[in-house]
N, C-alpha and C positions, 0 to 999 in steps of 0.2 A: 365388689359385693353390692355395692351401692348401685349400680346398672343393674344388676339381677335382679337386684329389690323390685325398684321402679319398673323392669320390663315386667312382672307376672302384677303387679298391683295399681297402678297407673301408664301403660303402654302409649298413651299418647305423650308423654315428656320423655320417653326414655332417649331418641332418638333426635332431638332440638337441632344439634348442628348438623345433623345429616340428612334433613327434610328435602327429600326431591319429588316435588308435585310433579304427578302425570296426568296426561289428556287421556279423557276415557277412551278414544281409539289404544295408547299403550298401555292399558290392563292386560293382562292374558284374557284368552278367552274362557279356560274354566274358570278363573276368579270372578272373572263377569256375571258366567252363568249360577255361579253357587251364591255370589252376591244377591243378585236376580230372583233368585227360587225362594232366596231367607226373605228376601225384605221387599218383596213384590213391588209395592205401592211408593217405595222412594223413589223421588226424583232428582233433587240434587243434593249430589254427592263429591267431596272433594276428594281425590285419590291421591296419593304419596307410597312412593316403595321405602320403605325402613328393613334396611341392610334385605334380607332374602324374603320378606313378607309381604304384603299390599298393605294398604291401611286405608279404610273409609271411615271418611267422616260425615255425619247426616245428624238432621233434627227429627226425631220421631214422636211423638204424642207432645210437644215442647219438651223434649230430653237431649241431649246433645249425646249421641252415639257415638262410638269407634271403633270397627270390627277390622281384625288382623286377619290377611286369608293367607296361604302358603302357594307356590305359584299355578299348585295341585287343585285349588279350587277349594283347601280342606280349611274350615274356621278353629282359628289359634285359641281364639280370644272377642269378648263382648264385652263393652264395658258402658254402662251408660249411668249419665249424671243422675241424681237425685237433690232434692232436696227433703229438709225434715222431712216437710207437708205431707210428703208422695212415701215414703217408706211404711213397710208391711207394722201396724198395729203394734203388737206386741216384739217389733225390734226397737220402735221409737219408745214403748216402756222400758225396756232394759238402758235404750240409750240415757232417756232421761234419769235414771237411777243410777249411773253408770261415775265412775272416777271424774271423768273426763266431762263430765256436764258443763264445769264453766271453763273450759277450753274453748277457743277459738277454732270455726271448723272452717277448711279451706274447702274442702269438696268430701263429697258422697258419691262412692258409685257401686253399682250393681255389676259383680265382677262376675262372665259366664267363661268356664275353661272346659275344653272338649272334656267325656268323661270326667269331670271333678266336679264338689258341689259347687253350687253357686254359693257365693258372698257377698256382703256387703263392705264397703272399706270406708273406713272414715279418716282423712288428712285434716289433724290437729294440729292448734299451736297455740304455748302459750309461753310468754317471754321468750327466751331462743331456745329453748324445746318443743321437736316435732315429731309426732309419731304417725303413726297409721295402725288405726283401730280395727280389726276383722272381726267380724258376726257372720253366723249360717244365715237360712232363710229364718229359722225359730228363734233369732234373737241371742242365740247362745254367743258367749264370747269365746272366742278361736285364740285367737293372739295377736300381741303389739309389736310392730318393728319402729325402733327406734331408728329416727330418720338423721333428728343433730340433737346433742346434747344442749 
C-alpha cells in the first residue's frame, strides 16, 4: 500500500532501488516527441525508466520537475516542487490556518494526472509522524495519507 501511496503522490521516490538512468538516444521516440511538444524550451533533462514508464527530470522557472510518460508517448503524471512563496494565494491562506501549520514541511508539490484535478501535496513532519496533506487548486482540503505514525 505504501508504494501506491508514493507512486500517485510523490513518483519520484517510488522507485529508489530500481533507478536505471538512460541516454537520451534510449528514450522511445514517442516519449521523446510528446516530451518535446509539452516542454519545448527544456534542455537538460535526465531520463530514467521506472518499471514500464520514462521519467524526466528538469528545472523549469527554478522548480524541479518530473514528468512519467508511458512508452506510448501518453503523460502519467506532472509533479513539480514548490515552495510556500510560489503557491496559488488563497491555498497558502488555508495552509496557514490549517492543523498542520507548525508541522515541519519536507516538500510541496503541484500534482498534474491525465484527466484528474490538479493538487497540491504537502510531506509533513512532525516528531515521527508523517503525513501528506492534499488541496485542489481552490485551497480546499481533499485528504491526508498517513505516511508513519
Amino acid at each position: 500500500m505504501k508504494a501506491t501511496v508514493c507512486l500517485f503522490f510523490f513518483p519520484f521516490i517510488v522507485f529508489a532501488g530500481e533507478e536505471n538512468i538512460l541516454r537520451k538516444k534510449d528514450v522511445p521516440i514517442p516519449v521523446m516527441e510528446m516530451f518535446q511538444k509539452k516542454f519545448p524550451s527544456t534542455k537538460k533533462v535526465k531520463w530514467e525508466k521506472e518499471g514500464e514508464l520514462y521519467e524526466a527530470k528538469f528545472i523549469k522557472d527554478k522548480k524541479e520537475v518530473e514528468v512519467l510518460l508511458d512508452k506510448e508517448g501518453n503523460w502519467r503524471n506532472i509533479s513539480t516542487e514548490y515552495s510556500l512563496k510560489q503557491l496559488p494565494h488563497k491555498l497558502l491562506l488555508e495552509w496557514m490556518n490549517s492543523f498542520y501549520i507548525d508541522w515541519h514541511i519536507l516538500e510541496i508539490n503541484k500534482v498534474e494526472v491525465q484527466q484528474e484535478e490538479i493538487t497540491y501535496q504537502f510531506k509533513v513532519e512532525k516528531d515521527t509522524l508523517e503525513r501528506i496533506i492534499i488541496y485542489n487548486e481552490r485551497g480546499e482540503f481533499l485528504k491526508e495519507i498517513i505516511v508513519s505514525y
